[in-house]
Biopython code that builds the backbone (N, CA, C, O; Angstrom):
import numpy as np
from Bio.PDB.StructureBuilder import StructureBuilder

atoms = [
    (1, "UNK", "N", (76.474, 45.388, 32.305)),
    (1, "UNK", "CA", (75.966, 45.330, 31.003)),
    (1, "UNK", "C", (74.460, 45.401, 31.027)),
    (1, "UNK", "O", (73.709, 44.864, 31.841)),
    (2, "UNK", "N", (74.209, 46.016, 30.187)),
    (2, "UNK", "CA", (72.662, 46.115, 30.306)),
    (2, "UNK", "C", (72.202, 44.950, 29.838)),
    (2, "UNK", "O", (73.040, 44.068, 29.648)),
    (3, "UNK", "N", (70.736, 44.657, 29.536)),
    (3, "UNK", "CA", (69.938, 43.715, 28.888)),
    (3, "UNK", "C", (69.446, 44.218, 27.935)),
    (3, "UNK", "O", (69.136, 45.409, 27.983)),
    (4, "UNK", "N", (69.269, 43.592, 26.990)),
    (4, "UNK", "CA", (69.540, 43.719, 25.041)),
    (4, "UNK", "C", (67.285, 42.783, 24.995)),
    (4, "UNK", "O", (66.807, 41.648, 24.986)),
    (5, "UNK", "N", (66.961, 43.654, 24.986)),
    (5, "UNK", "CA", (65.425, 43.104, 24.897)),
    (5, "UNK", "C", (65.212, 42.600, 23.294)),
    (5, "UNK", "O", (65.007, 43.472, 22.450)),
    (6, "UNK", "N", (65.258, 41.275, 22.917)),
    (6, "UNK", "CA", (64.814, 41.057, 21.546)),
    (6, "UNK", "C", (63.033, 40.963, 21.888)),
    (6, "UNK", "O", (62.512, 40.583, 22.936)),
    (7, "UNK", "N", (62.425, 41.394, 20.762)),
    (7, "UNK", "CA", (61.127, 41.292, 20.332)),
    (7, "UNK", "C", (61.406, 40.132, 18.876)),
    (7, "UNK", "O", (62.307, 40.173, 18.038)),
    (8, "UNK", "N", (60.238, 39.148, 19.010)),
    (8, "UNK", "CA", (60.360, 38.246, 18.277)),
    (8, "UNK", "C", (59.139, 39.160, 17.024)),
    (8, "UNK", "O", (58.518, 40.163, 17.374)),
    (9, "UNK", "N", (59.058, 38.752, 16.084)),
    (9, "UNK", "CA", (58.570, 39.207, 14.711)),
    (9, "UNK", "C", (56.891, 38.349, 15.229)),
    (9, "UNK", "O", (56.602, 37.358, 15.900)),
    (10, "UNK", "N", (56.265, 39.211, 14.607)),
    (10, "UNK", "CA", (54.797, 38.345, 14.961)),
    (10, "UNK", "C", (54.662, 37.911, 13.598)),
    (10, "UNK", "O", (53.608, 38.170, 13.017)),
    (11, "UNK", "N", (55.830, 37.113, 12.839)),
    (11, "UNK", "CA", (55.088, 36.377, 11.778)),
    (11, "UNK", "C", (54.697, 35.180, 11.869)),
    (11, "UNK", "O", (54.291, 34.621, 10.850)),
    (12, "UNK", "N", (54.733, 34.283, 13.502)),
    (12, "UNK", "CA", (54.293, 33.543, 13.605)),
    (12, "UNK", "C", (52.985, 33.623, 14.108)),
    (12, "UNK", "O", (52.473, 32.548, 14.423)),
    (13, "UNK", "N", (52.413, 34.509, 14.237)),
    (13, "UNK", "CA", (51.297, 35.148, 14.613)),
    (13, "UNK", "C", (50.238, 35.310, 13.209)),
    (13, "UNK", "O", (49.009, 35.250, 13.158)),
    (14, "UNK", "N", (50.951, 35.469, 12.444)),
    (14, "UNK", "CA", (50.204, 36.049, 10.989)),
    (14, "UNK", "C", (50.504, 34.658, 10.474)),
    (14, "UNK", "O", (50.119, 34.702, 9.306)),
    (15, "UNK", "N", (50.855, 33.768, 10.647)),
    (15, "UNK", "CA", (51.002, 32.699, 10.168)),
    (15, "UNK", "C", (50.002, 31.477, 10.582)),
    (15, "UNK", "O", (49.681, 30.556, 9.831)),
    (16, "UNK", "N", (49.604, 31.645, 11.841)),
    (16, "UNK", "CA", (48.477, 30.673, 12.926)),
    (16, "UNK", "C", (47.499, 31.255, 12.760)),
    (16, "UNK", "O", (46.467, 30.639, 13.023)),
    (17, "UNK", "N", (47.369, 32.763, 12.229)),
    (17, "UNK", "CA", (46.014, 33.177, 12.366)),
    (17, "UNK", "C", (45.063, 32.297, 11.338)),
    (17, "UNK", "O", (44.095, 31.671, 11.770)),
    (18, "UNK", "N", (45.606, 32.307, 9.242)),
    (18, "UNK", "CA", (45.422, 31.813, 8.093)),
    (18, "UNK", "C", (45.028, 30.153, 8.705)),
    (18, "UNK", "O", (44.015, 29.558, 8.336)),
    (19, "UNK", "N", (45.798, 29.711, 9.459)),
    (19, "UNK", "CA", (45.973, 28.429, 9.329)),
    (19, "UNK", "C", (44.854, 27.966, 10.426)),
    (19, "UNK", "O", (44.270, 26.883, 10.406)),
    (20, "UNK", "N", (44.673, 29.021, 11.401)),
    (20, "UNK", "CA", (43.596, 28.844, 12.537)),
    (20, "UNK", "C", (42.031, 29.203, 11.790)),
    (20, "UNK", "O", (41.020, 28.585, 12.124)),
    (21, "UNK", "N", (42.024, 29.955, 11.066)),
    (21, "UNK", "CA", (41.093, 30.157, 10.283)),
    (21, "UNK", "C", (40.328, 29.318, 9.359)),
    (21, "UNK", "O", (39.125, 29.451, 9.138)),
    (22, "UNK", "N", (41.455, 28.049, 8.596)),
    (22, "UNK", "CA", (41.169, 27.199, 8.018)),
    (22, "UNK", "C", (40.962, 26.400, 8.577)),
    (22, "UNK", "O", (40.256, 25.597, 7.967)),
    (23, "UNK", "N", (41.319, 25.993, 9.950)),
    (23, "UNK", "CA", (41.161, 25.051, 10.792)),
    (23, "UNK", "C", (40.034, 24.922, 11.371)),
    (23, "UNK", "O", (39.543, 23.805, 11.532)),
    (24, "UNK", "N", (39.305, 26.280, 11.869)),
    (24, "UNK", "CA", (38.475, 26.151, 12.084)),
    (24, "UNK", "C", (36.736, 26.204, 11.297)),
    (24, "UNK", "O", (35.607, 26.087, 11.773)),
    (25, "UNK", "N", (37.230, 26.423, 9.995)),
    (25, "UNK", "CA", (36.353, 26.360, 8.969)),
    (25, "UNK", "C", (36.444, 25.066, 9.084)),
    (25, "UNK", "O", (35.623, 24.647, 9.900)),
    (26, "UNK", "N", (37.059, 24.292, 8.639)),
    (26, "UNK", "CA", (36.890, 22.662, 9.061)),
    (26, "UNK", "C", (36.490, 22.323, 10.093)),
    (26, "UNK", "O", (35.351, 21.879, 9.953)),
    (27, "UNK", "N", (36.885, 22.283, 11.288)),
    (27, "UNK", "CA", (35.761, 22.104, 12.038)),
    (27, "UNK", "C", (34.678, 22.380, 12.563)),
    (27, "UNK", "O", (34.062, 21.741, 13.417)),
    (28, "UNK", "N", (34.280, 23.858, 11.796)),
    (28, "UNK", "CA", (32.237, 23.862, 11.353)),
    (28, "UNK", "C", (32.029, 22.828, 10.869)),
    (28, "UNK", "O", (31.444, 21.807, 11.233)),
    (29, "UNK", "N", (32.764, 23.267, 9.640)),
    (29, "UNK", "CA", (32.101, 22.092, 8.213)),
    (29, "UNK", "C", (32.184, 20.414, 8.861)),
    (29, "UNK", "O", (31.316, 19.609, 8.524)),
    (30, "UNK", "N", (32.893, 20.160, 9.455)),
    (30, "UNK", "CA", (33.060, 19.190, 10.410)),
    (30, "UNK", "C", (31.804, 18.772, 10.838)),
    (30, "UNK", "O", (31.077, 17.939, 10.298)),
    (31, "UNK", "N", (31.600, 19.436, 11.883)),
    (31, "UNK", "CA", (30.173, 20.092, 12.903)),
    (31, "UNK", "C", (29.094, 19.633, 12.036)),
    (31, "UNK", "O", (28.527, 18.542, 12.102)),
    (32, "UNK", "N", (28.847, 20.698, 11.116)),
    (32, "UNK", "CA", (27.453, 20.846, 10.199)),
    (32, "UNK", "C", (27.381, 19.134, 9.339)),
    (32, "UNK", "O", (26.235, 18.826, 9.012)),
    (33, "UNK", "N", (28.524, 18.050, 8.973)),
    (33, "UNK", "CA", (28.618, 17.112, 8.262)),
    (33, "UNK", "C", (28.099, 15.857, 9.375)),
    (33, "UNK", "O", (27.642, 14.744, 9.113)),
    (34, "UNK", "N", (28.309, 16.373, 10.430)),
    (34, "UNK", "CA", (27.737, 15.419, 11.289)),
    (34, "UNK", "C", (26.446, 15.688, 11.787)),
    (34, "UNK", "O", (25.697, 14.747, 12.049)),
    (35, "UNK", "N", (26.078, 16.912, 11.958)),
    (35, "UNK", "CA", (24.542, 17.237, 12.123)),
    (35, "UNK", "C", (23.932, 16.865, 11.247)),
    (35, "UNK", "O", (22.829, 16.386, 11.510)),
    (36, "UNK", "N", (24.501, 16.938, 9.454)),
    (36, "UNK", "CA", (23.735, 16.322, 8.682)),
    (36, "UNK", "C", (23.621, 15.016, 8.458)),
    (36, "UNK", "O", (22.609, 14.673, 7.847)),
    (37, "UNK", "N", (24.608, 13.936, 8.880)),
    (37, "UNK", "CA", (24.374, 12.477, 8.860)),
    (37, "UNK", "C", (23.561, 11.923, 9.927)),
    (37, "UNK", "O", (22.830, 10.933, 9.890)),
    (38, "UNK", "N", (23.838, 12.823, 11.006)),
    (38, "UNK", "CA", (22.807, 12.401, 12.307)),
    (38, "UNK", "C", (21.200, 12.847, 11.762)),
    (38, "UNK", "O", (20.179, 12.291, 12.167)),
    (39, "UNK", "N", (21.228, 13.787, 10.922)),
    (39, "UNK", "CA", (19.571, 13.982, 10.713)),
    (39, "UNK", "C", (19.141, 13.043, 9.254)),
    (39, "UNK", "O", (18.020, 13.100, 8.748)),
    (40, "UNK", "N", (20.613, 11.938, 8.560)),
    (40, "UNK", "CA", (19.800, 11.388, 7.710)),
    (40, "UNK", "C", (19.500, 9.722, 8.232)),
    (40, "UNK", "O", (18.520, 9.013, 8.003)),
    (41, "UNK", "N", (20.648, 9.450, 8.949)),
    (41, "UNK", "CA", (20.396, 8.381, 10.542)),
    (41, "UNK", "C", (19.084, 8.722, 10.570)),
    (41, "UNK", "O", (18.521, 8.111, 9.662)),
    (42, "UNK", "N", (18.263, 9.460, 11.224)),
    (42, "UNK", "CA", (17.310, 9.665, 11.907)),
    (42, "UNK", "C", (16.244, 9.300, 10.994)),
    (42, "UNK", "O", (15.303, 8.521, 11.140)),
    (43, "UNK", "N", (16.546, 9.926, 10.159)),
    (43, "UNK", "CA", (15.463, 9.518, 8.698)),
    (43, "UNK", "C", (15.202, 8.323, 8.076)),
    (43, "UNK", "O", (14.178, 7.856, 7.576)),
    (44, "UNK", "N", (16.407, 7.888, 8.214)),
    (44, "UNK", "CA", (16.577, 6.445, 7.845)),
    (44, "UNK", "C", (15.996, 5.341, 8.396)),
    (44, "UNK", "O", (15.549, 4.379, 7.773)),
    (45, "UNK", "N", (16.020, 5.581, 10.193)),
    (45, "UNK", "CA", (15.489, 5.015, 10.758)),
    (45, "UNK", "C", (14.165, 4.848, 10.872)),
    (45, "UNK", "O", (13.559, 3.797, 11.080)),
    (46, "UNK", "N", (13.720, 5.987, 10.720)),
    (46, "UNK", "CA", (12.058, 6.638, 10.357)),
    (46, "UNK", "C", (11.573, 5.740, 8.838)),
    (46, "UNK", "O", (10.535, 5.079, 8.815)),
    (47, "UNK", "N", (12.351, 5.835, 7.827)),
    (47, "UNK", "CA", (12.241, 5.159, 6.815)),
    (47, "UNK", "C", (11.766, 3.960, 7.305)),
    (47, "UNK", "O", (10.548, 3.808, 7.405)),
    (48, "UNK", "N", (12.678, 2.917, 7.688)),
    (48, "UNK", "CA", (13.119, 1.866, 7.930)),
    (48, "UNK", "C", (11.725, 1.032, 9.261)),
    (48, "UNK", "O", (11.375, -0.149, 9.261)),
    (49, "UNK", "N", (11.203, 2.205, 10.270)),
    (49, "UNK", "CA", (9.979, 1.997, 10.817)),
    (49, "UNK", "C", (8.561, 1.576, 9.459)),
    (49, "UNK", "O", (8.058, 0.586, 8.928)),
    (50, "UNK", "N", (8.461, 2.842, 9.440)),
    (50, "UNK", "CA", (7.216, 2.888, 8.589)),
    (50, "UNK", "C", (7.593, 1.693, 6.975)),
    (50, "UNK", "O", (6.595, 1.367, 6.332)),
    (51, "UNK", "N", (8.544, 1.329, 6.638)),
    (51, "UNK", "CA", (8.588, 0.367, 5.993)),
    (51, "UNK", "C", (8.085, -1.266, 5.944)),
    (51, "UNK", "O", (7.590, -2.040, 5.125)),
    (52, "UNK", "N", (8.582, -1.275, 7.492)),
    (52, "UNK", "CA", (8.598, -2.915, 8.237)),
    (52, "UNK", "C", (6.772, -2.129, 8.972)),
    (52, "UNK", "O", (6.775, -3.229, 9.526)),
    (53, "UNK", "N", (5.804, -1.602, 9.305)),
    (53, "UNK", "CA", (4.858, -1.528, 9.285)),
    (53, "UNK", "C", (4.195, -1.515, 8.032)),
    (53, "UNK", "O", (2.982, -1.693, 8.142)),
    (54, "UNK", "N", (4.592, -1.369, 6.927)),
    (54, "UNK", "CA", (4.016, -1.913, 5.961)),
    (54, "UNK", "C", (3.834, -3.169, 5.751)),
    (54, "UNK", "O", (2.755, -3.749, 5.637)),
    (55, "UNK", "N", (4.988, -3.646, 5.693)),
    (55, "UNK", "CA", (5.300, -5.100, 5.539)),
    (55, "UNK", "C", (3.912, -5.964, 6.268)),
    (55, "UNK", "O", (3.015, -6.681, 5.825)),
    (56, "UNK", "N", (4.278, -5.485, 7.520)),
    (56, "UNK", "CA", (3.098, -6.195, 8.342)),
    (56, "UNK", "C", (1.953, -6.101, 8.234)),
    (56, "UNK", "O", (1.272, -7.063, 8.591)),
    (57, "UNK", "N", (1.294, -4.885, 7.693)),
    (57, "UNK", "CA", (0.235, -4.907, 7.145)),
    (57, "UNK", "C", (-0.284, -5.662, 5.505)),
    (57, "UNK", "O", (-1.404, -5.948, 5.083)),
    (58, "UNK", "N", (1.298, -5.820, 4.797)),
    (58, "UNK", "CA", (1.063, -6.418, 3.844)),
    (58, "UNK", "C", (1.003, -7.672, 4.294)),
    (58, "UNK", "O", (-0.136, -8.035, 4.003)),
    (59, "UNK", "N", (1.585, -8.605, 4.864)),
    (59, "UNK", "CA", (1.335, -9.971, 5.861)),
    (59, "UNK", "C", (0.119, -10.362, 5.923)),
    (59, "UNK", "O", (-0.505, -11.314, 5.455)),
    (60, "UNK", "N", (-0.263, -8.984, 6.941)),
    (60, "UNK", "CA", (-1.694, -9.470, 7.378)),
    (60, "UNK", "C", (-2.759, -9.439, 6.786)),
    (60, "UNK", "O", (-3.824, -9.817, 7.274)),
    (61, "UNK", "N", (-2.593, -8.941, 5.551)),
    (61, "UNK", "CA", (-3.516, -8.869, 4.622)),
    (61, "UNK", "C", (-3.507, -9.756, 3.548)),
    (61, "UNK", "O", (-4.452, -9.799, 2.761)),
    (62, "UNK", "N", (-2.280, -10.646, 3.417)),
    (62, "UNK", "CA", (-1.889, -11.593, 2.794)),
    (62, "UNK", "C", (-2.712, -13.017, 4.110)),
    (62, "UNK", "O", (-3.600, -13.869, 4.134)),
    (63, "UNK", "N", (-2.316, -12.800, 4.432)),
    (63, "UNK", "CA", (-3.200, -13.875, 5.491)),
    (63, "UNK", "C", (-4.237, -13.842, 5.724)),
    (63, "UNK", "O", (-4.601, -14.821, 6.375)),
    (64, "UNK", "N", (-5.558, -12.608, 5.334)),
    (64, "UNK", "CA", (-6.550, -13.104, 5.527)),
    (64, "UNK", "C", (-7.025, -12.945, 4.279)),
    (64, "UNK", "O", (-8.246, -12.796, 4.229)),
    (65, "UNK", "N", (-6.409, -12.930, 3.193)),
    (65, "UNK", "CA", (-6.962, -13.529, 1.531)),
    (65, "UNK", "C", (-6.533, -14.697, 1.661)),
    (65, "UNK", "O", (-7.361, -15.441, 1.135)),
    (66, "UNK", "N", (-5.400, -15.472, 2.216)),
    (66, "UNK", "CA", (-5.339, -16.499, 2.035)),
    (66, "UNK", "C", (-6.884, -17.804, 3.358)),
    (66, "UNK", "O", (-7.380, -18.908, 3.133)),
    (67, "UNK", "N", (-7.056, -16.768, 4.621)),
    (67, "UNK", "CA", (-7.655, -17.841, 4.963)),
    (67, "UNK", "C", (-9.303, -17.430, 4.473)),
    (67, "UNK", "O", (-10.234, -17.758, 5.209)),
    (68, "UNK", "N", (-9.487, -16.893, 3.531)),
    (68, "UNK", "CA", (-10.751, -16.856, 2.613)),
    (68, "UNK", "C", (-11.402, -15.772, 3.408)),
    (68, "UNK", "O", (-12.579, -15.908, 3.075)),
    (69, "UNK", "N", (-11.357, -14.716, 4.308)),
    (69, "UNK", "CA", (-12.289, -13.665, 5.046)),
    (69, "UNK", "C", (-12.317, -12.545, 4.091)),
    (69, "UNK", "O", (-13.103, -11.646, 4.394)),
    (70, "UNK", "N", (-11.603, -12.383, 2.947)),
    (70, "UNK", "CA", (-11.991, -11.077, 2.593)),
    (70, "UNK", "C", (-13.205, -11.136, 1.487)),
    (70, "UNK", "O", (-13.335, -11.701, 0.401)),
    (71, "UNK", "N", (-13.868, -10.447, 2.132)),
    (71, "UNK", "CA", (-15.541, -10.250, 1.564)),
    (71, "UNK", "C", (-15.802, -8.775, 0.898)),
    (71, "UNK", "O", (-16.094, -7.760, 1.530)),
    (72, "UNK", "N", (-15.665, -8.863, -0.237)),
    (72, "UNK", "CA", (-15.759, -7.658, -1.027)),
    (72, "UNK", "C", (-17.311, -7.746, -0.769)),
    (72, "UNK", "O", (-17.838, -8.823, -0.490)),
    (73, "UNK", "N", (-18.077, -6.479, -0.880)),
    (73, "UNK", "CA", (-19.256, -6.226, -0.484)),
    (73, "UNK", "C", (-19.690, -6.556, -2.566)),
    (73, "UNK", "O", (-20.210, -7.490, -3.176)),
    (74, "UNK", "N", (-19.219, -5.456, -2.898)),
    (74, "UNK", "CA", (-19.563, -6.077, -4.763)),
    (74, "UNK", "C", (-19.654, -7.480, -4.716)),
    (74, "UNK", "O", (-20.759, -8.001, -4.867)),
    (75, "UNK", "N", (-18.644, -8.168, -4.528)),
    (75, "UNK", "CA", (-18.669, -9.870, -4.837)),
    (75, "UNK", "C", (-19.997, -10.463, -4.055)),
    (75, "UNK", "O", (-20.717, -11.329, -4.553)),
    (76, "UNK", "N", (-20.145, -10.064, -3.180)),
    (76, "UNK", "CA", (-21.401, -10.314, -1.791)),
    (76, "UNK", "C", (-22.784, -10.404, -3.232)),
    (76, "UNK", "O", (-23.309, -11.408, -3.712)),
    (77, "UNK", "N", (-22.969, -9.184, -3.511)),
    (77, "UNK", "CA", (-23.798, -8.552, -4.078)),
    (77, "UNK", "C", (-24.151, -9.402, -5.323)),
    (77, "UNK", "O", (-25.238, -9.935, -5.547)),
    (78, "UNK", "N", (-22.604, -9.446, -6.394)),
    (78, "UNK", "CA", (-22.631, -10.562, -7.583)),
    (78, "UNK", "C", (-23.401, -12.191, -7.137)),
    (78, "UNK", "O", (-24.125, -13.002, -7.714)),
    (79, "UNK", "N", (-23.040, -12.125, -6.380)),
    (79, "UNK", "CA", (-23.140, -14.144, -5.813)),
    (79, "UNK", "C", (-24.833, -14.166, -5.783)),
    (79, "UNK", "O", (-25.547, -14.928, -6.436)),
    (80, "UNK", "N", (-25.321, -12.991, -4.729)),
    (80, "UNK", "CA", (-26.627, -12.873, -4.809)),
    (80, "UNK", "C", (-27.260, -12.889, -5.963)),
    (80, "UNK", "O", (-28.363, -13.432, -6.013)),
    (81, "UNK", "N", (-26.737, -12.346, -7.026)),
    (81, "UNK", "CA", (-27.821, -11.830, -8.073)),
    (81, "UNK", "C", (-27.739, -12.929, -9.195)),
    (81, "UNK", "O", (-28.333, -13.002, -10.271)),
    (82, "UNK", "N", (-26.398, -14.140, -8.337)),
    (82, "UNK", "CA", (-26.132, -15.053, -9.144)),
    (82, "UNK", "C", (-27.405, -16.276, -8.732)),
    (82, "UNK", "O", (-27.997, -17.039, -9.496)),
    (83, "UNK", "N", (-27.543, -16.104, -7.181)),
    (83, "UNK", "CA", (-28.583, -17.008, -6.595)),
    (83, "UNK", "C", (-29.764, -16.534, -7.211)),
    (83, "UNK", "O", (-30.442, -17.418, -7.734)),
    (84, "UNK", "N", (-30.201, -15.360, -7.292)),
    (84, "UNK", "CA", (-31.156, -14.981, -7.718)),
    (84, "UNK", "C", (-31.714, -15.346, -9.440)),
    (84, "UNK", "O", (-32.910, -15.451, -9.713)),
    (85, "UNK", "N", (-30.741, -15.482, -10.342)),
    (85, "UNK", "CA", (-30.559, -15.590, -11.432)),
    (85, "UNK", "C", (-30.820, -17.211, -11.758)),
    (85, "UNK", "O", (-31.310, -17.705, -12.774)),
    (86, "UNK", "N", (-30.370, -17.809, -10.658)),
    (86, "UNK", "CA", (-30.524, -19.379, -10.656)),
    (86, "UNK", "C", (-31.853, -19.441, -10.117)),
    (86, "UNK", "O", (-32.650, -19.508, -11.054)),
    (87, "UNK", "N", (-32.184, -19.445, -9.473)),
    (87, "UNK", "CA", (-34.196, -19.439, -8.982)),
    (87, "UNK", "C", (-34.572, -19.274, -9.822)),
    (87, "UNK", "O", (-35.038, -20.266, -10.382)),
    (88, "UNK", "N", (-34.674, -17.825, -10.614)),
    (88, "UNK", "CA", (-35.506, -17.098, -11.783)),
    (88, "UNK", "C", (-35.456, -18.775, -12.864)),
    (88, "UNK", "O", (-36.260, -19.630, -13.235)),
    (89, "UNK", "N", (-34.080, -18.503, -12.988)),
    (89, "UNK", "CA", (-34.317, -20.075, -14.772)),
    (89, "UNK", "C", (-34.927, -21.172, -14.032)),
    (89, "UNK", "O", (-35.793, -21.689, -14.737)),
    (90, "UNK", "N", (-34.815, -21.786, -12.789)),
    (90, "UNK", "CA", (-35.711, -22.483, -12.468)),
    (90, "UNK", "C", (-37.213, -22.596, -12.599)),
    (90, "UNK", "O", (-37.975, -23.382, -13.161)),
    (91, "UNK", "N", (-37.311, -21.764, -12.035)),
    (91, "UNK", "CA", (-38.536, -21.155, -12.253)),
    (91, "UNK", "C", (-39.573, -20.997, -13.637)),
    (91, "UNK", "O", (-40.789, -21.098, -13.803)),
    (92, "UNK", "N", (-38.485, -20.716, -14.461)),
    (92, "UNK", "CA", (-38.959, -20.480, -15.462)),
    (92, "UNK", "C", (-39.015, -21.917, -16.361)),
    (92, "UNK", "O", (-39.912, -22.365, -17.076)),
    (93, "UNK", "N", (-38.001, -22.319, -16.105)),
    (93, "UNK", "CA", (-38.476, -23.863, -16.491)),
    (93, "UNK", "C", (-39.363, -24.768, -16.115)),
    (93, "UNK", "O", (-39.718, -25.675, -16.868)),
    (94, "UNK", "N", (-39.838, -24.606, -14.842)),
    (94, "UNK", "CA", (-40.928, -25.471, -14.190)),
    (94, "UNK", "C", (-42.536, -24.425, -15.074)),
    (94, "UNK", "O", (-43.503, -24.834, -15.716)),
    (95, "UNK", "N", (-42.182, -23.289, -14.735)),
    (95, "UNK", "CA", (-43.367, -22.947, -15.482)),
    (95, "UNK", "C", (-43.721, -23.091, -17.098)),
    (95, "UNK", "O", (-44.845, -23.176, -17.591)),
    (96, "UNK", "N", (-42.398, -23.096, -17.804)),
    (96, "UNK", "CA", (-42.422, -23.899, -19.257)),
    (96, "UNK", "C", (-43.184, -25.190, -19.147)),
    (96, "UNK", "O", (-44.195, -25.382, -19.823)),
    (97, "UNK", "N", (-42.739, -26.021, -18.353)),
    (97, "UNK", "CA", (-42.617, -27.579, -18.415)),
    (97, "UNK", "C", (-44.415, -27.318, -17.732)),
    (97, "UNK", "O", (-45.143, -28.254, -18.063)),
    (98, "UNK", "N", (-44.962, -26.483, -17.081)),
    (98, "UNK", "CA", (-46.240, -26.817, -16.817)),
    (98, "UNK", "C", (-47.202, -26.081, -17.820)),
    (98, "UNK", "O", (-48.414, -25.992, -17.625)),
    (99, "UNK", "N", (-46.582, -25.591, -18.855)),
    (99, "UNK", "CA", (-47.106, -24.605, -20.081)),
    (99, "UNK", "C", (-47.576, -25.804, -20.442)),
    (99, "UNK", "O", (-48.710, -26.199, -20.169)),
    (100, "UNK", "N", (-46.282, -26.774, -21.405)),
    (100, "UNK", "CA", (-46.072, -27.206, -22.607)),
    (100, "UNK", "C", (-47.165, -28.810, -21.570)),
    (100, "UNK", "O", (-48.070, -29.453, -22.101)),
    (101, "UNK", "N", (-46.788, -28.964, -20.491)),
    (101, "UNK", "CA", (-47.712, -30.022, -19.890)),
    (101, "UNK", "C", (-50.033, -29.318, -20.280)),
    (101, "UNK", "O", (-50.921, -30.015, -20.771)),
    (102, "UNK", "N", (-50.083, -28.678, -20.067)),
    (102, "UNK", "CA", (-50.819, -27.910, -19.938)),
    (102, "UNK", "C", (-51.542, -27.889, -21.683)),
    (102, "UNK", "O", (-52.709, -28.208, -21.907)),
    (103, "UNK", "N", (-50.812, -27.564, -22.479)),
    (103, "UNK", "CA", (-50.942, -27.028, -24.116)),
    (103, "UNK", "C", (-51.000, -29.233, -24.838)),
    (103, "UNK", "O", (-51.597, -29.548, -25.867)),
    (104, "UNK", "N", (-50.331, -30.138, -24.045)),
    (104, "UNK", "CA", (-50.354, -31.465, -24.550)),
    (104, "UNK", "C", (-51.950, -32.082, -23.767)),
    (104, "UNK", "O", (-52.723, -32.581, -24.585)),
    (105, "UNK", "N", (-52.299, -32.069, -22.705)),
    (105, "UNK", "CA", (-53.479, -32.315, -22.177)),
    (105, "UNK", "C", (-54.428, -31.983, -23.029)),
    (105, "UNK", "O", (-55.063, -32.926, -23.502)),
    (106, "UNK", "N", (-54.823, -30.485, -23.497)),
    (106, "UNK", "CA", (-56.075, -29.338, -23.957)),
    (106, "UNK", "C", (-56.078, -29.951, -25.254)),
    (106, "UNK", "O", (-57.152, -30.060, -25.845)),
    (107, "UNK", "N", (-54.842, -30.433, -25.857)),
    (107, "UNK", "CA", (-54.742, -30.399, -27.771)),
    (107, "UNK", "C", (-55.695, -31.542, -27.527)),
    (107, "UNK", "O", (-56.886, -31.256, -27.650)),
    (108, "UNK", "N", (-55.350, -32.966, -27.157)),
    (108, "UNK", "CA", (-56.444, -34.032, -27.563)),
    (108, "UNK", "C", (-57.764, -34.061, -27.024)),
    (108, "UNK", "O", (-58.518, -34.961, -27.396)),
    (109, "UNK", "N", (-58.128, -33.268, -26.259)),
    (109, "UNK", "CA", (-59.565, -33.315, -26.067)),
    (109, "UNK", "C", (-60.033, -31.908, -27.615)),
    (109, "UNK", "O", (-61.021, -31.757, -28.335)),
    (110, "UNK", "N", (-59.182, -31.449, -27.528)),
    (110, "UNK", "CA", (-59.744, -30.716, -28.650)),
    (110, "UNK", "C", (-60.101, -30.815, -29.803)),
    (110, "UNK", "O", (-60.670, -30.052, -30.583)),
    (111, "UNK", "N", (-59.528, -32.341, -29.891)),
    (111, "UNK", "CA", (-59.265, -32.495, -31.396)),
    (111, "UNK", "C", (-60.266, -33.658, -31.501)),
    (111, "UNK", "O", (-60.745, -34.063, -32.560)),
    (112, "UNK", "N", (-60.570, -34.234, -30.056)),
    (112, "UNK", "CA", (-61.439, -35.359, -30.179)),
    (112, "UNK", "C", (-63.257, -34.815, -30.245)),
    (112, "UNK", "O", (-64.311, -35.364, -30.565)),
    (113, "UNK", "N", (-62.845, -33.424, -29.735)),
    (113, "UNK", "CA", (-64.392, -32.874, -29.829)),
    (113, "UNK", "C", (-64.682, -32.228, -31.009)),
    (113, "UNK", "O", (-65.664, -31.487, -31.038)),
    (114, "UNK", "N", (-64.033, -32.372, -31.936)),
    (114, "UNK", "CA", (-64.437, -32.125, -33.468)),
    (114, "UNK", "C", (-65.434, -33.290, -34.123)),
    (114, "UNK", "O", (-65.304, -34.492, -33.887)),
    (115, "UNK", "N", (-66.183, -32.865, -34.759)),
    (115, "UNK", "CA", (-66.908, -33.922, -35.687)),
    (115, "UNK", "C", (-66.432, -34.210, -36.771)),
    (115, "UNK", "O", (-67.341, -34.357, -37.588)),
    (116, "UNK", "N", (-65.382, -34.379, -37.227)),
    (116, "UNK", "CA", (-64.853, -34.800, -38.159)),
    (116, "UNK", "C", (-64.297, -35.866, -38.694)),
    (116, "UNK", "O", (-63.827, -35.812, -39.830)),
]
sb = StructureBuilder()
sb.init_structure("model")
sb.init_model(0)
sb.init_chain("A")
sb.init_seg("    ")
for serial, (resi, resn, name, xyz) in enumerate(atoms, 1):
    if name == "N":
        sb.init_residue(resn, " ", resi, " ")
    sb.init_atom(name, np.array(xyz, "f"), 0.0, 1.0, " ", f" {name:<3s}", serial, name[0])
structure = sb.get_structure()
């Protein structure tokens, strides 16, 4: 008897191709969904640096307003012109007070050297 050769139908062939196709569109999209969480990880972390270096700079700048070093150069400047401002009325009062000393002395001899 001879041998009877069956050939099987390649519709399982046309059937894995559709399904291999979709399969492997998913696992790009797969691929590319994890490249993109790994590059927002990364960002995040980057975020998450430069955040907490803020912080610390906000700290440390909170700590030296609190232990009184921060010296605005304006405020420097105000205080001076405040010292300065305080001398001046001094000043000006001692020289009043040696006016009006000065103007009480002169009146009674003046008035005593009248003939009247």
């Amino acid at each position: 008897m001879a041998k009877k050769v069956v050939k099987k139908s390649s519709s399982k062939s046309k059937k894995t191709t559709p399904k291999g196709s979709s399969i492997d569109k998913l696992i790009d999209s797969n691929i590319t969904l994890q490249h993109k969480m790994t590059d927002v990880l990364l960002g995040v972390k980057e975020l998450n640096e430069n955040v907490s270096s803020l912080v610390t700079i906000f700290k440390s700048a909170g700590e030296h307003i609190k232990a009184d070093k921060y010296e605005d150069p304006m405020i420097n400047r105000l205080n001076e012109l405040l010292e300065q401002n305080k001398n001046l009325a001094r000043a000006l009062g001692m020289l009043e007070k040696y006016v009006r000393d000065k103007q009480t002395n002169t009146n009674p001899l003046q008035t005593s050297n009248t003939p009247y």
